[in-house]
C-alpha positions in Angstrom: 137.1 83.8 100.7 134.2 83.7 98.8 130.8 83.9 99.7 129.0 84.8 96.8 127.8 81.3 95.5 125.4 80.4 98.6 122.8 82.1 100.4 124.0 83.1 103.6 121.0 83.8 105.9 120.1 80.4 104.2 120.4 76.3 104.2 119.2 74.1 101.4 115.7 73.3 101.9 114.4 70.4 102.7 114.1 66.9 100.7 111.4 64.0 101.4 108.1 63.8 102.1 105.6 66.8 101.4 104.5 66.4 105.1 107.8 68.3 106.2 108.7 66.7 108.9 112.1 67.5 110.6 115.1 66.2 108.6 118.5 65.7 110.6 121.4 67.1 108.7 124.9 67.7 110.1 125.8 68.9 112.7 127.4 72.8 112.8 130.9 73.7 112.4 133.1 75.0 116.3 135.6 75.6 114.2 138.0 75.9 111.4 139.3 72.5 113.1 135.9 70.9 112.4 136.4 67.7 110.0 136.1 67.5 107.3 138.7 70.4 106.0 138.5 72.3 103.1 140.7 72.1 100.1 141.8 75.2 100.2 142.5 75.1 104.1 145.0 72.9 102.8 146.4 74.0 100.3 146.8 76.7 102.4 148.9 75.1 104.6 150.8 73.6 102.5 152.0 76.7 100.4 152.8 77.9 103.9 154.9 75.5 105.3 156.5 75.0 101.4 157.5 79.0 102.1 158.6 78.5 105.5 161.2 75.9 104.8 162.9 77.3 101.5 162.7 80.6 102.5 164.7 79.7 106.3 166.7 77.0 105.1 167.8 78.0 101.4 168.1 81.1 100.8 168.0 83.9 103.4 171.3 81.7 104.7 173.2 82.6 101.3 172.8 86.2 101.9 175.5 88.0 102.8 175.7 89.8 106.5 174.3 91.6 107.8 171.6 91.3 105.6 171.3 87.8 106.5 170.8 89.0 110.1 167.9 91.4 108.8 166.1 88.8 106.7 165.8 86.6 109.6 164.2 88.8 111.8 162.1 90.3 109.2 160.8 87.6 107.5 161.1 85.7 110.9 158.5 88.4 112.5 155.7 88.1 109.5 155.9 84.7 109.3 155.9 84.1 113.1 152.6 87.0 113.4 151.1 85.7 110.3 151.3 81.5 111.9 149.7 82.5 115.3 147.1 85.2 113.9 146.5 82.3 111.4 145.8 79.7 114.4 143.7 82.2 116.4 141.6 83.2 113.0 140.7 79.2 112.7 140.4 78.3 116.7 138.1 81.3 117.8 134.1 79.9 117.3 132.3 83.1 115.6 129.5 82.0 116.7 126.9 84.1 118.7 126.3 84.0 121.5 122.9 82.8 122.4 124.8 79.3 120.2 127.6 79.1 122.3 125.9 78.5 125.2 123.4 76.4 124.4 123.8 72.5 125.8 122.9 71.0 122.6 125.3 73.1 120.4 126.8 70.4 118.4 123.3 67.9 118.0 122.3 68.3 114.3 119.8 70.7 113.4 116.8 70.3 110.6 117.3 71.3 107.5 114.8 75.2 106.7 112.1 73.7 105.3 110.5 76.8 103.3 106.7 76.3 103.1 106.7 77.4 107.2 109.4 80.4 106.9 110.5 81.9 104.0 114.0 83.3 105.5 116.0 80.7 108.1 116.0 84.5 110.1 112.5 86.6 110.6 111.8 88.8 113.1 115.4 88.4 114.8 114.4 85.2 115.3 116.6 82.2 113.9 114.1 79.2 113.2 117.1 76.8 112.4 119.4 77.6 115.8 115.9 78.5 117.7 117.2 81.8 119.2 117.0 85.4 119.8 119.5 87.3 117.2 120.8 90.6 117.1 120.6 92.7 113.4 123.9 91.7 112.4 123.6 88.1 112.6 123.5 85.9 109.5 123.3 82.3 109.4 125.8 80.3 107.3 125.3 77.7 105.3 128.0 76.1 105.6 128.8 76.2 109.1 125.2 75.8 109.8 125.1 78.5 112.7 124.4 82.1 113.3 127.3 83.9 113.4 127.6 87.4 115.2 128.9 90.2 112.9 128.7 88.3 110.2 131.5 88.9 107.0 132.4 86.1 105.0 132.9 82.6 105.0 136.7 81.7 104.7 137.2 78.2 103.1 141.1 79.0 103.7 140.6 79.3 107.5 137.5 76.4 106.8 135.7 78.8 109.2 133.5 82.2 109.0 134.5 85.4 109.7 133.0 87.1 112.4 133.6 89.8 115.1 134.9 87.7 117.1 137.7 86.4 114.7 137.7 89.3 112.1 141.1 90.9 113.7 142.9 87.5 113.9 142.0 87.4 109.7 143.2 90.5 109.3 146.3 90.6 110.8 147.0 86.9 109.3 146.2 88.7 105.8 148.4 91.7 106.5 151.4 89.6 107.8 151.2 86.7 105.0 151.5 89.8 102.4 154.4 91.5 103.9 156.0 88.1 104.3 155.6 86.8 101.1 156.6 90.3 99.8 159.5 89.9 101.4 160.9 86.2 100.5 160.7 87.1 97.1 163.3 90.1 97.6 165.9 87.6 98.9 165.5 85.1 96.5 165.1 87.7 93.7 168.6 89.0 95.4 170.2 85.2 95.4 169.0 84.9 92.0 170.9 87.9 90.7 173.7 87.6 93.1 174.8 83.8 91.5 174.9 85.5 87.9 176.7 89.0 89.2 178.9 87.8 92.5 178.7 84.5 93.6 181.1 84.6 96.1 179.3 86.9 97.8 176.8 84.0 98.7 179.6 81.6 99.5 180.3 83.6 102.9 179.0 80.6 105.3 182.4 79.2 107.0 180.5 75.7 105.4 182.3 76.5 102.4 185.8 76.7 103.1 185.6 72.8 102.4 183.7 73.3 99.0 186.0 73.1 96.2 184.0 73.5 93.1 182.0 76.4 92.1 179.6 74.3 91.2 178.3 73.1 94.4 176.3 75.3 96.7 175.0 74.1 100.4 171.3 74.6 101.6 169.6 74.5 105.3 172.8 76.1 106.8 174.6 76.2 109.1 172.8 73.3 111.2 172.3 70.6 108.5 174.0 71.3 105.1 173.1 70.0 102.0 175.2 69.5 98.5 173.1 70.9 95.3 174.1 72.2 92.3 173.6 75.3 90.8 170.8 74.4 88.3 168.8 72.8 91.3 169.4 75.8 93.5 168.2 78.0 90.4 164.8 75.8 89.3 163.9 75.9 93.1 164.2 79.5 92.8 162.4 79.9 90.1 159.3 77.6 91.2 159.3 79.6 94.5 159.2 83.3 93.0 156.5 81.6 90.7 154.2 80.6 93.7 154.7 83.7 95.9 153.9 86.0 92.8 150.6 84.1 92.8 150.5 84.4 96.7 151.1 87.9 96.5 148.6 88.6 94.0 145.7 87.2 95.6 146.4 88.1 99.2 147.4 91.9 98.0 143.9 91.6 96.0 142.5 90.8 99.2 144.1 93.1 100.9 143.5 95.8 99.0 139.2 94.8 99.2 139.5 94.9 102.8 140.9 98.1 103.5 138.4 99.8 100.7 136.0 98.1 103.2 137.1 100.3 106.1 137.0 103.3 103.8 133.6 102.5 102.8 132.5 101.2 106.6 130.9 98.3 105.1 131.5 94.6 106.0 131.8 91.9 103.1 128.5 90.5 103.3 126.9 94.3 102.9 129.2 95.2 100.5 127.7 92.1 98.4 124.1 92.7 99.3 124.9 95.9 97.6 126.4 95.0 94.5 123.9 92.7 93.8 120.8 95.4 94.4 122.3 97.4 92.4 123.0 94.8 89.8 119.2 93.7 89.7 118.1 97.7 89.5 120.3 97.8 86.3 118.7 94.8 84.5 114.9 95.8 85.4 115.9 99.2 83.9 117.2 97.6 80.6 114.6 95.2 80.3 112.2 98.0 81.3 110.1 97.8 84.5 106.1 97.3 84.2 105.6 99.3 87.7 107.9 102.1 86.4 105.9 102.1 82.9 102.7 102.3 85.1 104.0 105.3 87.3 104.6 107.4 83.8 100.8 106.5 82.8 100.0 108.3 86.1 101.7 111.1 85.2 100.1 111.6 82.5 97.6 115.1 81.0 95.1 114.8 83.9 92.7 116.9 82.0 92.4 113.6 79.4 90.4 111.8 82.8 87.7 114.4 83.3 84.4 112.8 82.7 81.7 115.6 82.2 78.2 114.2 81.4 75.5 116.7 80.1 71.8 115.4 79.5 69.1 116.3 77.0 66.6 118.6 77.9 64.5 116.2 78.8 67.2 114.7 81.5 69.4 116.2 84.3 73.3 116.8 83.6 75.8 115.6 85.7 79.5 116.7 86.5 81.8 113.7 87.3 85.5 114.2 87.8 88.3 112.7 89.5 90.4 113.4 92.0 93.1 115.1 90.1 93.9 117.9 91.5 93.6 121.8 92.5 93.1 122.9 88.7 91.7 120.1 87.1 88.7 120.3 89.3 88.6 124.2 88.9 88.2 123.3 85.2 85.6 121.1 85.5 84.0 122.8 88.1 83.7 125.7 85.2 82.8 123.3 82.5 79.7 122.2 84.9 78.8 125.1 85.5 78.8 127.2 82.4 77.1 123.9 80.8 74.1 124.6 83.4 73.6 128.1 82.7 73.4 127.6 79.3 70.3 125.1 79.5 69.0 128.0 81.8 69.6 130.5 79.3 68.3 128.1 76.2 65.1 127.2 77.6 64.1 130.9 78.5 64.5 131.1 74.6 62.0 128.4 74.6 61.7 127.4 70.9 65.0 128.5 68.7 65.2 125.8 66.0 68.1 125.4 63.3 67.7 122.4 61.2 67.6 119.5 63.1 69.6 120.8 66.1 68.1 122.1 69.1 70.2 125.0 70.9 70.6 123.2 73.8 72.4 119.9 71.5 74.4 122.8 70.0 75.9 124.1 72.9 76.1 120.4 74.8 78.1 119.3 71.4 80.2 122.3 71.4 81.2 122.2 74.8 82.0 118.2 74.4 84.4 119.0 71.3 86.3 121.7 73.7 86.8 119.4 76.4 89.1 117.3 74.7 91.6 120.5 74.6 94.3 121.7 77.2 92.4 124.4 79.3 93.8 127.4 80.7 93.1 129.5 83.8 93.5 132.8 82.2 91.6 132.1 79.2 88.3 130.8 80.6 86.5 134.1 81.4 87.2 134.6 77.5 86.0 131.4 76.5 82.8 131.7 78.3 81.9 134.9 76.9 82.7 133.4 73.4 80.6 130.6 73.7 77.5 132.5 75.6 77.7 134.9 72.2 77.5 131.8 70.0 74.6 130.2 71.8 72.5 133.3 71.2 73.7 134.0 67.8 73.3 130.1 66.4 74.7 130.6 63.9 72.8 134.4 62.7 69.5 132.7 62.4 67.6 134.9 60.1 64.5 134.9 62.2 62.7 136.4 65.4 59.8 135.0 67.6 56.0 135.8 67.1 54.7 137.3 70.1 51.1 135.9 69.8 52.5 132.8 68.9 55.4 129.8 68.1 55.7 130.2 65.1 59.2 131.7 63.3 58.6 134.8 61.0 61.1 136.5 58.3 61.8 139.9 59.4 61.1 142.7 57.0 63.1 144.5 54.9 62.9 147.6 57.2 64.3 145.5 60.0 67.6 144.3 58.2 
């Protein structure tokens, strides 16, 4: 089971010439029974039928009754369960529907050619099968169809799991484990039994004609076999060895599947998942440019505000963003006050400090300040201060002519 190393809504795109025409590729997978098979499908059967044959005709037949009677039922039950769940698992097309029917189901289909869709499955639509899909439909790769409910591709079975075949996998995965579990008791028993008791697994009415110790019969009671002890023990031995691996990868297996039910997920979502979450991990280490953008959003909105005042001779403007409620209440004030101030300056009509005209002072002032945090509650204050500067400038030692422009000292008497 393993579905991790192709893209399953996917086929390999297309090879030859740029102009994309249709390239026939092979045709999709019925079945698990489709040739060729896959390794592992037989392996599979192999291991199976290697388990089968020790397990019925070597050992469970040494054990003593009635446990000899229980081990054949037992064992006989899983093995019996897992070989037909097994058969239906590999036999039943997963297919959808909408595949199943069609005339043409086993003609080749083009490979996805990539430069017209960029998924073989847009818009429920499946550009490879040419049909109508539901949301849970993914197209394999391998078998080259959609499949309904799609979970996993299964190179044991050499077929995809689907919801129409996801029950026969199960029950095959439950039963192989049990069985396996249980073979390796009674040889684990026979095992210990030859070291502790071995007359205890020379019960078999076979052998009353055995005379040494030595020799021990196998696939009893129908046709039995002479072997000797060391043979009987290295068989054990290399069978315990494969159903330990067995066991470990169909109890891993096992174990996956039913923290899938817990989690409601199928294999294919579970996988999607990991790997989104996998790709959110590394764009946070390596740091993400749109997350790095969204922080230079968030930055002091006060910094943006873009308050223009003119010369006297020139018309100030106000210009500020759309920041928000009290950014634009600050600027709104800045505006404002920097108006009344060139009201207020050119009623004055003639203050002159150095080079600086009142009007420059007050625009420069105002300028400086804006680069500094504002607050609500102090701008009445700050107003006040700066309307008491702008008259003041600075305690220029002087007052205005009424008959004319010039600037005259005041008197003694007037200080």
């Amino acid at each position: 089971m393993n579905c991790c190393r192709r893209g399953l809504r996917q086929t390999a795109p297309m090879q030859g010439s740029s102009r994309n025409e249709a390239v026939p590729s092979k045709p999709p997978k019925i079945n698990g029974w489709s040739w060729p098979p896959q390794a592992f499908q037989v392996v599979g059967w192999l291991v199976f039928s290697f388990l089968t044959v020790v397990g019925f005709g070597v050992y469970i037949p040494l054990l003593p009754p009635p446990w000899n009677h229980a081990a054949y039922v037992l064992t006989g039950v899983t093995f019996l369960i897992h070989f037909i769940t097994h058969i239906a698992a590999v036999t039943v097309d997963p297919a959808d529907v909408g595949i199943r029917t069609k005339e043409n189901y086993s003609s080749p289909k083009p490979f996805f050619d990539r430069t017209k869709q960029p998924h073989v499955i847009q818009d429920l639509h499946c550009y490879l099968c040419d049909i109508k899909v539901g949301p849970k439909v993914k197209h394999c790769g391998v078998c080259n169809k959609c499949v309904e409910d799609f979970d996993h591709h299964c190179k044991w079975l050499n077929n995809c799991v689907g919801g129409r075949n996801y029950w026969y996998f199960f029950v095959a995965l439950l039963s192989a484990t049990l069985g396996v579990f249980l073979l390796v008791i009674v040889i684990l028993f026979v095992f210990i039994q030859h070291y502790l008791d071995p007359s205890s697994l020379r019960t078999a009415p076979q052998f009353d004609g055995v005379l040494s110790n030595g020799t021990w019969l196998v696939f009893l009671p129908f046709a039995p076999i002479q072997t000797s002890s060391a043979g009987l023990l290295v068989l054990a031995f290399i069978t315990v060895m494969i159903s330990l691996t067995c066991l470990l990868l169909l109890g891993h297996l096992l174990g996956f599947h039913f923290y899938l039910f817990y989690k409601g997920v199928s294999t294919f979502d579970y996988i999607r998942i990991l790997r989104q979450k996998e790709a959110r991990n590394q764009e946070v280490e390596a740091g993400i440019p749109q997350a790095a953008g969204s922080h230079n959003k968030t930055q002091n909105p006060e910094e943006s505000i873009d308050c223009e005042s003119g010369l006297p001779h020139s018309s100030s403007t106000c210009n500020s963003g759309d920041k928000g409620p009290l950014t634009s209440q600050l600027s709104e004030s800045i505006c404002t006050k920097l108006k009344n101030l060139k009201k207020s300056a050119e009623k004055e009509n003639g203050y002159q400090h150095g080079t600086e005209t009142p009007t420059e002072s007050v625009t420069s002032d105002i300028a400086m300040s804006d680069t500094k945090v504002w607050k609500p509650e102090a701008e009445e204050e700050a107003q006040s201060s700066e309307l008491a500067s702008v008259r003041s400038v600075d305690g220029v030692p002087g007052v205005q002519n009424p008959l004319g422009s010039a600037i005259m000292a005041p008197d003694d008497s007037q200080q």
